[in-house]
Structures are given as structure tokens and as C-alpha cells.
ChimeraX commands (.cxc) that place a marker at each C-alpha (Angstrom):
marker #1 position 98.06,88.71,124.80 radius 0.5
marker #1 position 97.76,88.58,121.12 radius 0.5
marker #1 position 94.05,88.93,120.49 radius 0.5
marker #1 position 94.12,92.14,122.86 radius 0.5
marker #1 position 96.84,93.66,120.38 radius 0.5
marker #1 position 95.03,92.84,117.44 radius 0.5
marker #1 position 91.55,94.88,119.40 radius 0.5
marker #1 position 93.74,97.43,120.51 radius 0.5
marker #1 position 95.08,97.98,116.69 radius 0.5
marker #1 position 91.56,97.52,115.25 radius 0.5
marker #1 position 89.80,99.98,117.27 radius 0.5
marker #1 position 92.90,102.25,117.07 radius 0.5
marker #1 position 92.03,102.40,112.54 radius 0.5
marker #1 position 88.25,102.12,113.02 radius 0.5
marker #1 position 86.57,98.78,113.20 radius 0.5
marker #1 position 84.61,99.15,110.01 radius 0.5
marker #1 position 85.82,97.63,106.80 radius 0.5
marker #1 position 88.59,95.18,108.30 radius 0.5
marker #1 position 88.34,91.79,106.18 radius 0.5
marker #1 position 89.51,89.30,108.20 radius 0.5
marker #1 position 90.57,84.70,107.10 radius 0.5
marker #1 position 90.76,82.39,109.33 radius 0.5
marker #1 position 94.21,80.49,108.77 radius 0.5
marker #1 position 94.58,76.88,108.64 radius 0.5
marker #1 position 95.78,75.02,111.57 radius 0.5
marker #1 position 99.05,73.40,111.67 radius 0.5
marker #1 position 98.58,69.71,112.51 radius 0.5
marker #1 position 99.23,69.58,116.71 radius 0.5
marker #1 position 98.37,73.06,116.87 radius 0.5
marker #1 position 95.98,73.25,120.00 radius 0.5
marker #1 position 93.61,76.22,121.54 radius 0.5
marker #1 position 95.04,77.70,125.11 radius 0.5
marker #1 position 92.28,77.71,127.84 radius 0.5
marker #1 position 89.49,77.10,124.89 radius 0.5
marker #1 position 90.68,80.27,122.62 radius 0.5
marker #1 position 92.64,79.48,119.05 radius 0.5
marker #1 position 93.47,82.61,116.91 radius 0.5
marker #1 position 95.40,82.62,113.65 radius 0.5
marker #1 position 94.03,85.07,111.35 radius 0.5
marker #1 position 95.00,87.44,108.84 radius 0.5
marker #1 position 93.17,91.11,108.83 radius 0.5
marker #1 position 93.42,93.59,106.41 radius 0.5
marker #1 position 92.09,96.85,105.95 radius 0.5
marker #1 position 92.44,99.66,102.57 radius 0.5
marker #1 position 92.14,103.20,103.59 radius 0.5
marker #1 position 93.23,106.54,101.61 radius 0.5
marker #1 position 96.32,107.05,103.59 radius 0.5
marker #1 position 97.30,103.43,103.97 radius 0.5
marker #1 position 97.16,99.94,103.81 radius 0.5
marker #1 position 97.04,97.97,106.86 radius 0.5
marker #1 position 97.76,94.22,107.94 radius 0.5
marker #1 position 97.54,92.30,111.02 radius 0.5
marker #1 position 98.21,88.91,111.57 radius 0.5
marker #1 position 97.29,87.54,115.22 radius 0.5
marker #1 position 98.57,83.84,116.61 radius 0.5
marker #1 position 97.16,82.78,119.88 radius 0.5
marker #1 position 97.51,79.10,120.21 radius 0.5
marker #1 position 99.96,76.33,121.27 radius 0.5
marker #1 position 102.51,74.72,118.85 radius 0.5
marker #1 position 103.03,71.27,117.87 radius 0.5
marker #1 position 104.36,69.84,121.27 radius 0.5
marker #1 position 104.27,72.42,123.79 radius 0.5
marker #1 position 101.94,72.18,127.18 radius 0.5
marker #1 position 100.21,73.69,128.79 radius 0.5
marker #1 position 102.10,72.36,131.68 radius 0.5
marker #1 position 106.05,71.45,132.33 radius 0.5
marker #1 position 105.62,67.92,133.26 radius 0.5
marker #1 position 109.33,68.64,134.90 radius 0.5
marker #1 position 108.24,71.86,137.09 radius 0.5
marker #1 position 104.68,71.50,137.04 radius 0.5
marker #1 position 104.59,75.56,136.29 radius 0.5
marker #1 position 102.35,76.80,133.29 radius 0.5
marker #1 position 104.23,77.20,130.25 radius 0.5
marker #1 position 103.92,80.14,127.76 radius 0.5
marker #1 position 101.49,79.97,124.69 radius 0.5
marker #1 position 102.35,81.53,121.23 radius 0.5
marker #1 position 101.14,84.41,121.44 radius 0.5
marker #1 position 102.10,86.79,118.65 radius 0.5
marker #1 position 100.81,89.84,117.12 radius 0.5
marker #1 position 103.00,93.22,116.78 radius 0.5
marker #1 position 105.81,90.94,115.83 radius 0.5
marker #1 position 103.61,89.81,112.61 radius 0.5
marker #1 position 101.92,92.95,112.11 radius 0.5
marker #1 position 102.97,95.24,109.11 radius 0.5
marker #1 position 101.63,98.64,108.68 radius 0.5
marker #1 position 102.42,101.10,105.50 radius 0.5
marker #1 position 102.40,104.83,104.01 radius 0.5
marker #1 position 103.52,106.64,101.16 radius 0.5
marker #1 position 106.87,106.15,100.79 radius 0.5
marker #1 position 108.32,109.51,102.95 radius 0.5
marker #1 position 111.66,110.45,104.51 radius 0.5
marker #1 position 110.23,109.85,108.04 radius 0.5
marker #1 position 108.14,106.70,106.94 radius 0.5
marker #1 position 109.96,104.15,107.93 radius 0.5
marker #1 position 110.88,106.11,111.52 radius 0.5
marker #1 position 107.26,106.44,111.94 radius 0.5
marker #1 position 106.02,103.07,111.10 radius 0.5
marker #1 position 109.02,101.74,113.87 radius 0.5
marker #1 position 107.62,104.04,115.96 radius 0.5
marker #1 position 104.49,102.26,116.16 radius 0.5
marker #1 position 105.53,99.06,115.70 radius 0.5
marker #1 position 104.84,98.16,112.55 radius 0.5
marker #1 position 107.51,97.10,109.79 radius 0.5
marker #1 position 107.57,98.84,106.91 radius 0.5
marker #1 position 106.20,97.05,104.04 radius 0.5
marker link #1:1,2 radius 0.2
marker link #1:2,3 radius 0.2
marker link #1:3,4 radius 0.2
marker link #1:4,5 radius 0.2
marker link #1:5,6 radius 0.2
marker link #1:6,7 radius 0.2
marker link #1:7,8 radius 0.2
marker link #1:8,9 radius 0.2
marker link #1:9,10 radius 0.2
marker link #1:10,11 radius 0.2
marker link #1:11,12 radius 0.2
marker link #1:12,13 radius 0.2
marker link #1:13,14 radius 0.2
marker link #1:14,15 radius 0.2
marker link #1:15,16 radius 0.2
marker link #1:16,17 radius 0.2
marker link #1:17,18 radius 0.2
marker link #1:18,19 radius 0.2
marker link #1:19,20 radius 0.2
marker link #1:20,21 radius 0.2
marker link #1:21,22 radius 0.2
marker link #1:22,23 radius 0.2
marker link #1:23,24 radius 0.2
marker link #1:24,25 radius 0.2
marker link #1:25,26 radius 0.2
marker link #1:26,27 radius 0.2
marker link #1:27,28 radius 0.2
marker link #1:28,29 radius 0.2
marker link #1:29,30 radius 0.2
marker link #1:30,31 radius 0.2
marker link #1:31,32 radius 0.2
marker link #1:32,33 radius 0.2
marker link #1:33,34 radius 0.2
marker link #1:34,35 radius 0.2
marker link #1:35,36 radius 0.2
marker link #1:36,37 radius 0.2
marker link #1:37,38 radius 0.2
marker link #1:38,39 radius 0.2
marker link #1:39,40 radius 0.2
marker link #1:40,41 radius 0.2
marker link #1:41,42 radius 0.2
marker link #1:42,43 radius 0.2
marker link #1:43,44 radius 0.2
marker link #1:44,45 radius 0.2
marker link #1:45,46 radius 0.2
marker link #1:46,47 radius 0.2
marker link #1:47,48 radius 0.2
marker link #1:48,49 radius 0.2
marker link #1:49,50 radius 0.2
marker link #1:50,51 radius 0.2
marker link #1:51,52 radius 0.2
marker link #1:52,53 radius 0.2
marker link #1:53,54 radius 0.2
marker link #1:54,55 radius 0.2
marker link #1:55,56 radius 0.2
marker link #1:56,57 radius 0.2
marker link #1:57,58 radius 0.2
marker link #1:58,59 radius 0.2
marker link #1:59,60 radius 0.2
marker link #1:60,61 radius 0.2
marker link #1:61,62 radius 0.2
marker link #1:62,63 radius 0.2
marker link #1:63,64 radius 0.2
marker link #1:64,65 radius 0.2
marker link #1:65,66 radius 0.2
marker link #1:66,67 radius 0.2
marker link #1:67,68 radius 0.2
marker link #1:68,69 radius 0.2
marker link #1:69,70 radius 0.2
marker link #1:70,71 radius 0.2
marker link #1:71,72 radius 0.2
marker link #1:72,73 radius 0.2
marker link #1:73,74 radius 0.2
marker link #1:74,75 radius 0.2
marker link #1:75,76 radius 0.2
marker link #1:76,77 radius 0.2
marker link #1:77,78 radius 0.2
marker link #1:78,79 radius 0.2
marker link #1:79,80 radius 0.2
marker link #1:80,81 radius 0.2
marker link #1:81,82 radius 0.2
marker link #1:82,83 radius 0.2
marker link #1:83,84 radius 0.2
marker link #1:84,85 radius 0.2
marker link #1:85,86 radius 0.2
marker link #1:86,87 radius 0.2
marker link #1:87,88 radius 0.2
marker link #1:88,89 radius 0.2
marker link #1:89,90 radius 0.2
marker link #1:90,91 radius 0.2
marker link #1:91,92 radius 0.2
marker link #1:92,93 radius 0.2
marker link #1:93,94 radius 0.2
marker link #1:94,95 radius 0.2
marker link #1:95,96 radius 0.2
marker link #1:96,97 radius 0.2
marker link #1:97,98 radius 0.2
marker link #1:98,99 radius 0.2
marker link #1:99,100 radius 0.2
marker link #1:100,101 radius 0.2
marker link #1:101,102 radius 0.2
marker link #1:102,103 radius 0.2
marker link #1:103,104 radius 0.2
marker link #1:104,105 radius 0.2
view
């Protein structure tokens, strides 16, 4: 789940000085089982700039149920696939930053 990336990558760069915005919701966009993330965190350290951005919500129109197969459907759940991560500009960088999986900025 997205919000367990977005701890995982916080508490991997230190959980001090991380400024984090609330994002505005899309009109339709609805919380899954009581929980809405979209938000935007950045953090400034001496060897890099970091960015996270962390969706965990439902679109415009999906359900949380398929009213066809009555099976729970998938949320959005993004996080690594928004995230961007970067470095001085070295040979290896971009290698390194795929690595982890970030895209270089």
C-alpha cells in the first residue's frame, strides 16, 4: 500500500525535516476503508534532494465493489511510481537512483 511506501521511504532518510501539503481532491475522489492520502513530501539534505508523492484513494467512478462480480476492486494506490529521488549529477547516478526506484530528476 501506498502510505506504507511513503513510511518505509521516510524512515529510510530520517523523519526529521520532511515538509509535507496536502493536495486537493479531485471532485469524486473518495477515501478507501476511511483513509485518503494525496500528498506531496519533500525533504533538502547535503547530498540530495528528495520528493515523494503518495495517492491512496479511489478515482472518480471506481468501487469499492464490482457490482458485476461482487469481488473488491483495487484502490489507487501509488507511491514509488510518483516518487523522484536525486544526486549530483555522476556516471552511476542515474543506475543508482533506478536502483532504488526513484527516477532521476
Amino acid at each position: 500500500m501506498a502510505h506504507l511506501l511513503q513510511q518505509a521511504v521516510i524512515n529510510r532518510y530520517g523523519a526529521a525535516d520532511w515538509t509535507c501539503t496536502d493536495l486537493p481532491r479531485v471532485e469524486g475522489e473518495t477515501p478507501v476503508g476511511g483513509v485518503y492520502i494525496k500528498q506531496r513530501c519533500t525533504k533538502d539534505t547535503a547530498a540530495r534532494q528528495l520528493a515523494l508523492e503518495t495517492h491512496f484513494l479511489r478515482k472518480p467512478g471506481q468501487q469499492a465493489v464490482n457490482p458485476a462480480t461482487r469481488e473488491y476492486t483495487q484502490a489507487s494506490s501509488k507511491a514509488g511510481r510518483d516518487s523522484s529521488c536525486s544526486t549530483p549529477p555522476t556516471p552511476s547516478r542515474d543506475i543508482a537512483l533506478s536502483a532504488r526506484g526513484c527516477r532521476p530528476a
